[in-house]
C-alpha positions in Angstrom: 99.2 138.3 118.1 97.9 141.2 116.6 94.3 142.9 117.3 93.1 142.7 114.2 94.1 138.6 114.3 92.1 138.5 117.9 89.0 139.6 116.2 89.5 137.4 113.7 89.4 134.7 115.6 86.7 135.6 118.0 84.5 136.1 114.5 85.4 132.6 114.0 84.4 131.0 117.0 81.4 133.2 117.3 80.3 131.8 113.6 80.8 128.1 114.8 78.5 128.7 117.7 75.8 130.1 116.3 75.9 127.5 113.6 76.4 124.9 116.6 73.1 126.4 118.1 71.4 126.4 114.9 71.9 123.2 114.5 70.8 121.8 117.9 67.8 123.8 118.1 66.6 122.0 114.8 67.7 118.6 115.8 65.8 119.6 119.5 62.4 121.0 117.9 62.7 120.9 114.1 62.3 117.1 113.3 59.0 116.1 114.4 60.4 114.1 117.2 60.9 114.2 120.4 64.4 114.3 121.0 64.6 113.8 125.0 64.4 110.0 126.0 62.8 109.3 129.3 62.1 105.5 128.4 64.5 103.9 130.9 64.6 100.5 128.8 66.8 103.0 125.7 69.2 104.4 128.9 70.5 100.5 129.8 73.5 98.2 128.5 73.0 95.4 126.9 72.7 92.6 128.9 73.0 89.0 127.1 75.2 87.4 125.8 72.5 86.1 123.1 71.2 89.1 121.1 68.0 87.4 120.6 67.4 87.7 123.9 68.1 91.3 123.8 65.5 91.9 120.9 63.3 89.7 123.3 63.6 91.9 125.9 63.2 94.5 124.2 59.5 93.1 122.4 58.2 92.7 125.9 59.0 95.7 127.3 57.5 97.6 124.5 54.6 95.2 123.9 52.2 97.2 125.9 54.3 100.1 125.8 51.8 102.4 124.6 48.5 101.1 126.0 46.8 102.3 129.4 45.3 100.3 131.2 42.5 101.6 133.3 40.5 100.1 136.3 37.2 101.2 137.5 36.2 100.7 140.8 33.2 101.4 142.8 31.1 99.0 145.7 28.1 99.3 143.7 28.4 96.9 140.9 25.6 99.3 138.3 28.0 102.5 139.3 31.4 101.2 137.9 29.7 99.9 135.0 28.4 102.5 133.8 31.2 104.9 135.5 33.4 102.6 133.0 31.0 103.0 130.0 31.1 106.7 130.4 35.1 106.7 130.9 35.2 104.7 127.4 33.2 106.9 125.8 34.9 110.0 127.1 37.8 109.1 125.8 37.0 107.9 122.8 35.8 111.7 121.7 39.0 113.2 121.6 42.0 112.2 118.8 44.3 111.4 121.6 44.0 107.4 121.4 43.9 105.2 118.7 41.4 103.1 120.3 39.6 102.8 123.7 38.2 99.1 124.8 35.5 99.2 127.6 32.5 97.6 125.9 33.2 94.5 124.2 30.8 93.8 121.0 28.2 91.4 121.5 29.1 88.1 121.1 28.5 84.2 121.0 30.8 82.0 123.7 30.1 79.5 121.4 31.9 81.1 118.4 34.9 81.2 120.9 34.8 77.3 120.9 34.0 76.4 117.4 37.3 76.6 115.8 38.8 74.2 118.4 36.2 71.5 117.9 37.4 69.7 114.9 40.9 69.7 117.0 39.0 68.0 120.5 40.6 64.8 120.0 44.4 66.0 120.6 43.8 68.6 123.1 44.3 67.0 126.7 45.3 68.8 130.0 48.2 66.6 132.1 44.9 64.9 134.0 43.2 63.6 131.5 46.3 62.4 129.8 46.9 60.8 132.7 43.6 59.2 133.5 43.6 57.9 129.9 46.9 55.8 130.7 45.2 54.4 133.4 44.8 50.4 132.6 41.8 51.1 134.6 40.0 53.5 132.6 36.5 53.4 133.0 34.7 55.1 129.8 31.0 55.0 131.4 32.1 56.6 134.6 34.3 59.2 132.8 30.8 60.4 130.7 28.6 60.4 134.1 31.2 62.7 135.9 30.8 64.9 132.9 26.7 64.8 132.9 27.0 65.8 136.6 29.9 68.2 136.3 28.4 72.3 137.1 27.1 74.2 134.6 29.7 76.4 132.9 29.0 80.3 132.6 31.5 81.3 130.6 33.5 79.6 127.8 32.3 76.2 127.7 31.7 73.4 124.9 28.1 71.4 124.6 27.7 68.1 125.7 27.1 66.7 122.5 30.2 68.3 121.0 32.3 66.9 124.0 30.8 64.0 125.8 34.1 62.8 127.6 34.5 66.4 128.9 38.3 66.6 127.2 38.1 69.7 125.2 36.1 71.5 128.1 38.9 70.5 130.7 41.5 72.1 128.1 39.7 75.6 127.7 39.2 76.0 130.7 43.3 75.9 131.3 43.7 78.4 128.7 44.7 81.8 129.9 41.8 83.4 128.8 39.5 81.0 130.9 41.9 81.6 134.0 41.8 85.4 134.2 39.1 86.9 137.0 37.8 88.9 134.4 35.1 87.8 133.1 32.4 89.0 130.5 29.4 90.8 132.5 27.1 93.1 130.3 29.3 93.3 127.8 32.1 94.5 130.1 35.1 93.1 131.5 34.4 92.6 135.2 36.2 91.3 138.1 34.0 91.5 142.2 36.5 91.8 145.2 35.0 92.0 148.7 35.1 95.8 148.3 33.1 96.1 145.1 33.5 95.4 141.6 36.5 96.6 139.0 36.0 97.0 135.7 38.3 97.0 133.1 39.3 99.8 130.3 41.4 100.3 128.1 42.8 102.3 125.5 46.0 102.5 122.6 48.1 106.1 122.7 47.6 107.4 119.3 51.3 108.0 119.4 54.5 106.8 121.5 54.4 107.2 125.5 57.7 108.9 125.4 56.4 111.7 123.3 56.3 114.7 125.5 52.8 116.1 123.4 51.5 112.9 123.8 51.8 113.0 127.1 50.4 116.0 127.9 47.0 115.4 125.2 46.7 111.4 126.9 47.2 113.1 130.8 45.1 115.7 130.3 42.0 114.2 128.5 42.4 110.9 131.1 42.4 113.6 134.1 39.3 115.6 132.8 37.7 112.1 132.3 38.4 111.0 135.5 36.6 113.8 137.3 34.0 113.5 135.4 33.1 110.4 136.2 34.1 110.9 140.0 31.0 113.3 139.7 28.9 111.9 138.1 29.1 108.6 140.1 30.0 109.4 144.0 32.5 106.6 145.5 34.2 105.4 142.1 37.9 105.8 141.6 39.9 104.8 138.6 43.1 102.8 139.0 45.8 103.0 136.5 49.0 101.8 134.9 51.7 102.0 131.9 54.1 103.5 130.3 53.0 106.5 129.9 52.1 107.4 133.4 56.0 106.1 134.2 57.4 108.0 131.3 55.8 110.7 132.7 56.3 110.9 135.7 60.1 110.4 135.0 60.2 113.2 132.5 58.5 115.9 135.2 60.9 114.6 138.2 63.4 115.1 135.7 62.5 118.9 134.7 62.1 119.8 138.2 65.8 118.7 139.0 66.7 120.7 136.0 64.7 123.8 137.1 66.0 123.5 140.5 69.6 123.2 139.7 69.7 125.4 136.7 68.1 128.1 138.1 69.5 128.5 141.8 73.3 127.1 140.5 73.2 129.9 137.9 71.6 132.6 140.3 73.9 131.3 142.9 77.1 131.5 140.9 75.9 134.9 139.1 75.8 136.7 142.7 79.3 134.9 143.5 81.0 136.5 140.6 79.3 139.8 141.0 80.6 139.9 144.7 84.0 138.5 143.2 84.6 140.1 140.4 82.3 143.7 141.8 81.0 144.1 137.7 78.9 142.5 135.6 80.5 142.4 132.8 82.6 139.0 134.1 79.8 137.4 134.9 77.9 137.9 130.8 80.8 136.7 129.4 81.8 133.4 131.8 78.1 132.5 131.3 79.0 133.2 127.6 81.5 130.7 127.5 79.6 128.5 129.5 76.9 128.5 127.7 78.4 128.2 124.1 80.0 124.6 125.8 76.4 123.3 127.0 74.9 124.5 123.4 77.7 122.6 121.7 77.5 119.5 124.2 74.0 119.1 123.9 74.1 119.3 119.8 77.0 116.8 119.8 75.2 114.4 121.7 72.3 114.2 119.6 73.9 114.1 116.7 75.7 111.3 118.1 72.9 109.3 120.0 69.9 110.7 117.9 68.3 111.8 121.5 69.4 113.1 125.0 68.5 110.8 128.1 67.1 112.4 131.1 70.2 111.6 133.3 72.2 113.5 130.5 69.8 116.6 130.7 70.0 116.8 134.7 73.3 115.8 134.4 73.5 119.1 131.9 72.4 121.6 134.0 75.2 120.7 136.9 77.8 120.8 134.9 77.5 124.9 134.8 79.4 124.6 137.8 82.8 122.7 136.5 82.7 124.5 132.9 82.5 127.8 134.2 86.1 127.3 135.6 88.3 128.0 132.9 86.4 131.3 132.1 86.8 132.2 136.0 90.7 131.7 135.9 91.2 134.1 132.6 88.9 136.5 134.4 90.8 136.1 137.8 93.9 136.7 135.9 92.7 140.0 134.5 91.5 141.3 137.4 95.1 140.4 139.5 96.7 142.3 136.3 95.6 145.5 137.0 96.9 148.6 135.0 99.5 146.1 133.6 96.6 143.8 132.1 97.3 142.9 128.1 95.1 139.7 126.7 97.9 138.3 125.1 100.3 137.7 128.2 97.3 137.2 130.0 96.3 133.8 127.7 100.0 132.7 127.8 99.6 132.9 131.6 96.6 130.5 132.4 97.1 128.5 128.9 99.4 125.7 130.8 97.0 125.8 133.8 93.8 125.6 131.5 95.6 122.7 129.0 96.1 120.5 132.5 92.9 121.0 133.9 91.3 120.0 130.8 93.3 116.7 130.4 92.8 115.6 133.4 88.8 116.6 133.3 88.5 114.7 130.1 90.8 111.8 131.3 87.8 111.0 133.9 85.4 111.5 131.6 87.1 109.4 129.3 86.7 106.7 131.3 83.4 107.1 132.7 82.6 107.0 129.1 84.3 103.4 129.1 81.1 101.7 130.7 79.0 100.2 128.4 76.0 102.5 129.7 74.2 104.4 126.9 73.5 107.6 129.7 76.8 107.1 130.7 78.4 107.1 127.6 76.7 109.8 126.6 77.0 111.8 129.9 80.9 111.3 129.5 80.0 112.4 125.9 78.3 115.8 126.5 80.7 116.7 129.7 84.1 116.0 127.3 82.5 118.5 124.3 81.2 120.9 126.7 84.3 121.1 128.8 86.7 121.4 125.7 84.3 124.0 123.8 84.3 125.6 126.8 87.9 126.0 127.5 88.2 126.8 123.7 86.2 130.2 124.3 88.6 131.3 126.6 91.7 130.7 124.1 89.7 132.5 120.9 86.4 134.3 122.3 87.3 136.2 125.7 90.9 137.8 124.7 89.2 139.7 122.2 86.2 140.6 124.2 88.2 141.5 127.5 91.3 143.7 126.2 90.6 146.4 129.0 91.7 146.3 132.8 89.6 145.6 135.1 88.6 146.0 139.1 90.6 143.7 141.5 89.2 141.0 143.2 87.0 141.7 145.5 89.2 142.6 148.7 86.8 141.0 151.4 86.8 137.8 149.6 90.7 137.8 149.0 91.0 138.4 152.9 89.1 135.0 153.6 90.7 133.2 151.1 94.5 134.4 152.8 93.4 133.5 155.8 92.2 130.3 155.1 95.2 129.7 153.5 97.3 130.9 156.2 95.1 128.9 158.7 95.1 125.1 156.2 98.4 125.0 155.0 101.0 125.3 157.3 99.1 122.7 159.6 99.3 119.9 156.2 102.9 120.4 156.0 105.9 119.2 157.7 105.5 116.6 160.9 101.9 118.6 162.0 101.1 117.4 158.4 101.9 113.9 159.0 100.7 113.6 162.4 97.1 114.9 160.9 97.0 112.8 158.1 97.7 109.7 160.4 95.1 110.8 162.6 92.5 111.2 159.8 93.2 107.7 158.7 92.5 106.6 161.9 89.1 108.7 161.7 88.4 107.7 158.4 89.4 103.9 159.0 86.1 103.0 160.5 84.5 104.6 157.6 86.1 102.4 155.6 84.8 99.2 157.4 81.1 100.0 157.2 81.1 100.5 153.5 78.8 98.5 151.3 77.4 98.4 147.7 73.9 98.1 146.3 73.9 97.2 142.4 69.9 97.4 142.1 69.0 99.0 138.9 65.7 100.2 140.5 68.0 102.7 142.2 68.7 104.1 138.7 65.5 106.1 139.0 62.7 106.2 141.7 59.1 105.2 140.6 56.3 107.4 142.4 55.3 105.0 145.3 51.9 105.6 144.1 51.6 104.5 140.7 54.0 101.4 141.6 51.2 100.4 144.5 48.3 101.1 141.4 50.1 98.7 139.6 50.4 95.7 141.7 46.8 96.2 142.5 46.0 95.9 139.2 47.7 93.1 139.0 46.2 91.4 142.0 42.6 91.8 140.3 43.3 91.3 136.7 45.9 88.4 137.3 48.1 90.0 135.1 51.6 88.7 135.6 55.4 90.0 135.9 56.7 91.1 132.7 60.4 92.1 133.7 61.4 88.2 133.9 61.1 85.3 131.0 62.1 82.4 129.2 63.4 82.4 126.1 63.0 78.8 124.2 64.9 78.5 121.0 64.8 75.8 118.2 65.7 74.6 115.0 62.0 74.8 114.0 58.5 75.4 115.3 58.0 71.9 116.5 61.0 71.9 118.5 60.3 75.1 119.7 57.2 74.1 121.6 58.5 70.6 122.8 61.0 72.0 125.0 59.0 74.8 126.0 56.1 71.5 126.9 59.5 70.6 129.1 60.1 73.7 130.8 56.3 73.7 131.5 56.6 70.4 133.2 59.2 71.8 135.6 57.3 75.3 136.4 54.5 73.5 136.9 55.9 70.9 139.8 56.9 75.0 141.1 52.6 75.6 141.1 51.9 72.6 142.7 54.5 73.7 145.5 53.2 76.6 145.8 56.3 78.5 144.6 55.0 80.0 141.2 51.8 81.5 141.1 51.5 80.0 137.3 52.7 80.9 133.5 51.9 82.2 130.3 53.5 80.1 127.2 52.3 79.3 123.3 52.8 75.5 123.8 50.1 75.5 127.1 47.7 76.9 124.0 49.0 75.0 120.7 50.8 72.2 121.9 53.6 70.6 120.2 52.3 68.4 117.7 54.0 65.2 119.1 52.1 66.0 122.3 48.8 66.2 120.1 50.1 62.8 118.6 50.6 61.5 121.6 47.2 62.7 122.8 45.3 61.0 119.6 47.4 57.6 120.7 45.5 57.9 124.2 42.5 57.9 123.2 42.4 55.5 119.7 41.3 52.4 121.6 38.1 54.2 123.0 37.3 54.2 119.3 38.6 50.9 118.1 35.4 49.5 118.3 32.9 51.9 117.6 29.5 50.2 118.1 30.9 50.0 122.0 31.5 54.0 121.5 27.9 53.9 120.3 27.0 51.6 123.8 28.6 53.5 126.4 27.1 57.2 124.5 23.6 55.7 123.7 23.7 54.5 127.8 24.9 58.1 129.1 21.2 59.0 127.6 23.1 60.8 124.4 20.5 61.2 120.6 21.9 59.1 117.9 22.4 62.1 115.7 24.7 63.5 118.2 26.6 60.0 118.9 26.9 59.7 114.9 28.4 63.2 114.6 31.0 62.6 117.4 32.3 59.2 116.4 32.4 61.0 112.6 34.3 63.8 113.7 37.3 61.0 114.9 40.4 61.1 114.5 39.9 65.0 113.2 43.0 67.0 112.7 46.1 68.7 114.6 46.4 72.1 115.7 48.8 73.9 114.2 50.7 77.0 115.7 51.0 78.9 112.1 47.1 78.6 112.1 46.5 79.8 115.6 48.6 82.5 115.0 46.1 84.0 112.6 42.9 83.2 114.5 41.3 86.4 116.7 42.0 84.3 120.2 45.7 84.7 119.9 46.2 88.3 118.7 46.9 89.1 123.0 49.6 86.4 122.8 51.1 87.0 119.2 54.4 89.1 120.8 55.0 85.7 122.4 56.3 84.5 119.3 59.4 85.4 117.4 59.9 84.0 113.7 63.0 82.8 112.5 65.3 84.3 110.0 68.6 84.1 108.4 70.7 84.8 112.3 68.6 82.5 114.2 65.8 80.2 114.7 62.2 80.4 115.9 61.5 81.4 119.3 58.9 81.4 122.3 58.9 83.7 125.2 57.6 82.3 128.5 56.4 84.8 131.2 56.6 83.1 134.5 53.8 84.6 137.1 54.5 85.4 140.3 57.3 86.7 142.9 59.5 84.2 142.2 63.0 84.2 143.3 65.7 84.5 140.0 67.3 81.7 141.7 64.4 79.5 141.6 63.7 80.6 138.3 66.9 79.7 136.8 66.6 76.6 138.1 63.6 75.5 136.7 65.7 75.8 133.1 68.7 74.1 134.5 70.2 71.6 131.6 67.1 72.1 129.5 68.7 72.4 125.9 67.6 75.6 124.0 65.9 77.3 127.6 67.7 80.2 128.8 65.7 82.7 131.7 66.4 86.6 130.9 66.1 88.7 133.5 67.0 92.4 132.6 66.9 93.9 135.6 69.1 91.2 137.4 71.4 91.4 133.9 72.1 95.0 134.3 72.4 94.9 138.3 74.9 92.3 137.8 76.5 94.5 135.1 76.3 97.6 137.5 78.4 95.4 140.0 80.7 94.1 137.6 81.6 97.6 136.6 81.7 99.4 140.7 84.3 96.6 141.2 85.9 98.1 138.4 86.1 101.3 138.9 87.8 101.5 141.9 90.8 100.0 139.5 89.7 102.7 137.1 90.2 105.3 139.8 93.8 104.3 140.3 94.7 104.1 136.9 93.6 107.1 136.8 95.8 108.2 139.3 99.1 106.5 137.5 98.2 108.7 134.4 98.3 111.9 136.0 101.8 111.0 137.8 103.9 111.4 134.6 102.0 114.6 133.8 102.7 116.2 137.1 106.0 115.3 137.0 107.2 116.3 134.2 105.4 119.5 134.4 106.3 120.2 138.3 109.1 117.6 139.1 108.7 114.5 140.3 109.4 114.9 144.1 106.3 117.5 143.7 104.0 114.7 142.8 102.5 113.5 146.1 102.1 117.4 147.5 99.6 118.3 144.0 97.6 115.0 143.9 97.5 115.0 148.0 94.3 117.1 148.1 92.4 114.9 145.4 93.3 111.7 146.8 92.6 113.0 150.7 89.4 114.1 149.1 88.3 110.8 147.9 89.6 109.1 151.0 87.6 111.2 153.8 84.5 111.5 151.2 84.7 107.0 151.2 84.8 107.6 155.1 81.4 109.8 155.6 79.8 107.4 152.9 80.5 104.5 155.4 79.5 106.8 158.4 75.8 107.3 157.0 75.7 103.7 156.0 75.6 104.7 152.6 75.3 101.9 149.8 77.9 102.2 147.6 77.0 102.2 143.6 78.9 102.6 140.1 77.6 106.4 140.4 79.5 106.8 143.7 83.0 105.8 141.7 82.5 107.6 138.6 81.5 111.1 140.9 85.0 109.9 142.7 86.6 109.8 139.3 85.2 113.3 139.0 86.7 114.5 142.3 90.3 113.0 140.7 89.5 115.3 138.1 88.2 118.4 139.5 90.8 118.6 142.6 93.7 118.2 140.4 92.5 121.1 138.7 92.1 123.0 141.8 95.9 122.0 142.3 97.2 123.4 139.0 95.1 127.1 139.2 96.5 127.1 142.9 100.1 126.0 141.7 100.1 128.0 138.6 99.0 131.0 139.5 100.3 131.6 142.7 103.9 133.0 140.9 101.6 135.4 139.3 99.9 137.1 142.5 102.9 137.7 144.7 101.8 140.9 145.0 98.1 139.9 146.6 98.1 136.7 148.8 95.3 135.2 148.6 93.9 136.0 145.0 94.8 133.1 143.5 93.1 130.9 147.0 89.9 133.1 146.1 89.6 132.1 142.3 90.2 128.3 143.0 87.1 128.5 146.1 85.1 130.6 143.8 85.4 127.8 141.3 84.6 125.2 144.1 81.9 126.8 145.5 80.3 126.8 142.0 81.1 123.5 141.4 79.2 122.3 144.5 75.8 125.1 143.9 76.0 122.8 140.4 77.0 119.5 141.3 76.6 119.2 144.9 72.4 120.3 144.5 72.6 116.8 142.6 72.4 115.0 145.9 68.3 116.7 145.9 67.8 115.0 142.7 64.7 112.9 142.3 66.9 110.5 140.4 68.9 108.3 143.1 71.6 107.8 140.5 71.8 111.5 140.3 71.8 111.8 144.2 74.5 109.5 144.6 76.5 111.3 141.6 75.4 115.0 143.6 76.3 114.1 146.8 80.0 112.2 146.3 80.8 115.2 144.7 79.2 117.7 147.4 81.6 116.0 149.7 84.7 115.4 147.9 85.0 118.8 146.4 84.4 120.3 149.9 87.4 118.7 151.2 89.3 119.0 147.8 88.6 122.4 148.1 89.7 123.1 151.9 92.6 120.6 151.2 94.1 122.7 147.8 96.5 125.2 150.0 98.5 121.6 150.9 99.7 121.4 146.8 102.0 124.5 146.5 104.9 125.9 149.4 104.2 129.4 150.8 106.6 132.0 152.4 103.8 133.3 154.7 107.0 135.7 156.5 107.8 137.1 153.3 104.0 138.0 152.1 103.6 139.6 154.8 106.5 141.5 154.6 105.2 142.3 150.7 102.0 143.5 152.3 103.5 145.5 154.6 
């Protein structure tokens, strides 16, 4: 290969990089978009086997997605009020939301009931259904425990409207009548013991996943927030959503970035400056390394249309493994000497670089095999930043390193041959055997005390605080649990709501046992119009006859304009769903509701309320036709188990396809001495897990799958280049711990992550390429007498 072709070359690659970099700074910042997704609901499989029920769980989740809701608390009743009416109209100055609710418009409670009245004679809670079945039923006695039932404050019906009481009974079921909030000056307003809260809240003029969103919505709630702490002394402000989440997520996420960018690359710049004693090595293996993130980070957008933030931690560590194949060119230069050429010097490492990278991607491969989107696209960005990596060394670096260069730093060489000298005679021969029996025994214990944790919570910590704001919320608002639900399917609306009127029997036997706190349904507010049918067929005979209707209201002390308008206003008419749907009242409870189309049916979502067990859950829709519970976060732990049970099968494949590759490359009796230090690696790093009681998780087994990887690696640069560095025992040692100690200032700072899927990943790998790395002298046969001898 001539000069002239190694520039050529070079020019190339260099073209396709900065058009690579180009390209990913426009699809980063160019489109408008935010390209990094911290919404954790995007980064999980798909979970049922029913893709309605995906789309379901998806509508929920991102129902509210993009409102706040705020709480303002204070003991003194007058200061939250007006603490909230100043927080409303604070926010509500700037452009950052859409809208802000804290005052409600005046209005009539009697406007609320209205619409419902020409419906009062087939709306009937379980009691009075019952009551009317009665043979027993005592009409007169019915109307005086109305007349002497308490006065209603809030949503209530007249007298005159609803003598028997039925339609009042109803309402005040509905969820709207249940809540602790209740209308107090025009404000939402629930009293606890320790003062009262009142309720905000407020629409993001924008998504909650959209980093300048964030920042505008923080900042102006922040500046409110202190100015009503000021204004009134002893109030604080409670909140929740998806944006504080999303948030917070996305500032854990860029510290862990920070952190392990910027101490992994200062860290592994002063390595290579003490290695390689220029600086020159260390510009151009950040060069390459850098040209492979650029390029894995464009692929993956292009590919996924955004980055997760596991992906972008997940980024930043992988400095450590990429900058390997740039470290063995350079090590091979530097051995050289006077008699370096960049030709014979690419011929040299090219078998050694080709096997590393196969059996890098080979793990990535298959951690790209889980149906994970972060994982997929982790495996992804690590296979295209890996091979563009290695690609620079092959076309960039032998045109930009054709001169000789300084040896290998002689102090470092001097550890590395003496830690050679010192590990490997003791792993070979009987002493070998004899230690690897007594590790098992070590490590056997280990072994017994492992155990796994599926959770998907443990996919990424949520600040304690916000979590305990949110159940408080909860607690006063009444607001329920949104992460488990029914979904009710049918052939058409009707049916719909009769078997969600069935599941509602069931859930509410679970109430009345004080195992469900309650529910939130469409059929508990529109029933099924059998049910209304059934409701009108109650109460026909009280009107059979309707001068006795006349007796018992003329007796109760009712006017005869108000008795002629009631028995009038029999039999009126159903409620239908379709209707409801477009009144005012339901727009909170629309997303409960999913039309049919050409795929499937009409559906209803019920949201049970309550800590409820799964189990009990799932029980309550046992043999109920067209009622299945979804429960993403038990879908996708289950998911996260099926898949750590198998990986450990994964792992061993694994190990089966590097066999043939290592045999045919070293010989097949050479096998077990190159993959010993991997496998010992995985098998001691197992064995500490168990000793810190460690919960095992899919992220432990794909970081083992990346130990496979990485040690073998560490076996071929050892095996490879040893022939190479006759001359200087040790140098080749030096190059593989240089690359291992920059694997674990990248990786290993992982097990700091504020991700606990990320500090699982970090520290598997922490351990397993520290004994990799001290195990590696076991893979190749040294004539320790006859260095010496060189030496001398």
């Amino acid at each position: 290969m001539t000069q002239p072709s190694l520039w050529l070359r070079a020019g190339g690659f260099a073209a396709m990089a900065l058009l690579l970099t180009l390209l990913g700074a426009w699809l980063l910042f160019g489109r408008g978009r935010p390209a990094i997704q911290t919404d954790l609901l995007a980064m999980l499989p798909a979970t049922e086997r029913n893709p309605l029920a995906e789309v379901a769980a998806q509508r929920l989740a991102h129902a509210n997605g993009d409102r706040v809701i705020l709480l303002v608390a204070n003991a003194d009743d007058e200061h939250a009020k007006a603490a909230a009416r100043e927080l409303g109209q604070m926010l509500a100055k700037g452009k950052v939301f859409a809208s802000v609710t804290a005052e409600l418009p005046p209005f009539d409670l009697q406007q609320f009931v209205t619409p419902y009245l020409v419906h009062r004679f087939t709306l009937l809670t379980q009691a009075d259904r019952q009551a009317l079945a009665q043979p027993g039923y005592d009409p007169p006695q019915a109307l005086a425990q109305r007349l002497n039932e308490p006065f209603v404050t809030g949503i209530g019906t007249r007298l005159q409207d609803d003598p028997f009481g039925w339609l009042q009974h109803w309402l005040e079921q509905q969820p709207w009548s249940r809540s602790p909030l209740l209308p107090e000056d025009n404000l939402l307003t629930a009293h606890r013991d320790d003062g009262s809260y009142v309720l905000v809240t407020a629409t993001l003029d924008g998504s909650s996943y959209d980093d300048a969103v964030q920042h505008r919505a923080l900042n102006a709630l922040d500046q409110a927030e202190r100015a009503i702490e000021h204004d009134h002394p002893g109030t604080r402000v409670l909140r929740t959503g998806a944006l504080f989440y999303a948030a917070a997520a996305r500032s854990g996420a860029e510290r862990d970035v920070h952190r392990v960018g910027l101490i992994s690359t200062f860290g592994i710049a002063l390595l290579l400056l003490i290695v390689f004693r220029s600086p020159g090595p260390l510009l151009l293996a950040f060069l390459s390394t850098a040209i492979g993130i650029i390029a894995a980070t464009t692929v993956s957008v292009l590919v996924f249309g955004q980055i997760y933030l596991l992906t972008l931690v997940f980024g930043a560590a992988l400095l450590g493994e990429a900058v390997d194949y740039s470290i063995q060119y350079l090590t091979a230069r530097a051995n050289a000497g006077d008699a370096w050429e960049p030709r014979r010097g690419l011929r040299q490492v090219r078998p050694a670089l080709l096997l590393a990278l196969g059996t890098s991607l080979l793990g990535y491969a298959l951690l790209g095999l889980v149906p994970f989107p972060a994982l997929r696209q982790m495996a992804c960005f690590a296979m295209v930043g890996m091979a563009v990596a290695c690609l620079s060394v092959f076309l960039l670096l032998p045109a930009l390193l054709q001169r000789p260069a300084k040896p290998l730093s002689a102090a470092a060489v001097r550890v590395a041959s003496w830690l050679q000298r010192v590990i490997a005679p003791r792993l070979s021969g009987q002493r070998g055997v004899t230690l690897a029996v007594l590790a098992l025994l070590l490590a056997a214990p280990g072994w017994w005390q492992l155990h796994h944790d599926d959770d998907v919570h443990l996919l990424i910590s949520q600040p304690a605080a916000l979590v305990a704001q949110e159940r408080q919320i909860r607690d006063i608002t009444g607001l329920g649990n949104g992460t488990q639900f029914y979904l009710v399917q049918g052939d058409n609306q009707e049916q719909v709501l009769q078997r969600e009127e069935a599941l509602e029997q069931r859930l509410q036997a679970l109430v009345d046992k004080d195992k469900l706190q309650g529910w939130l349904g469409l059929a508990g507010m529109v029933p099924s119009l059998r049910r209304q049918q059934a409701n009108q067929a109650l109460i026909a005979p009280l009107f059979a006859q309707p001068d006795r209707m006349r007796q018992w209201l003329h007796g109760a002390g009712f006017r005869d304009a108000d008795i002629d308008r009631f028995i009038q206003a029999w039999p009126g008419t159903p409620l239908r769903l379709q209707d409801w749907l477009n009144t005012a009242v339901a727009t909170p409870f629309r997303y409960l509701w999913m039309e049919g189309n050409a795929q499937h049916g009409p559906a209803s979502l019920v949201l049970p309320q309550g800590d409820a067990s799964s189990d009990l859950l799932q029980q309550a829709a046992k043999d109920l036709p067209g009622v299945a519970l979804v429960d993403k976060a038990s879908g996708v732990s289950e998911l996260f188990g099926r898949y750590r049970r198998y990986a450990s099968l994964w792992l061993l494949a694994a190990i089966l396809l590097i066999v043939p590759v290592f045999g045919l490359r070293y010989g097949w009796r050479h096998v077990p001495r190159v993959l010993a230090p991997p496998v010992l690696g995985i098998g001691l790093t197992l064995a500490v897990l168990g000793y810190l009681h460690h919960p095992l998780t899919l992220f432990h087994w794909m970081a083992l799958m990346l130990v496979l990887g990485v040690g073998a690696n560490y076996a071929v640069f050892l095996r490879e280049g040893e022939p190479h560095v006759t001359h200087r025992p040790g140098a080749m040692y030096a190059s593989v711990l240089l690359s291992a100690i920059t694997a674990l200032l990248s990786f290993g700072l992982l097990a700091w992550s504020s991700m606990p899927a990320l500090e699982d990943f970090g520290l598997t790998l922490l351990l397993g390429i520290g004994f990799t790395a001290l195990l590696v002298p076991a893979s190749t046969t040294l004539n320790f007498s006859s260095a010496r001898s060189t030496r001398r």
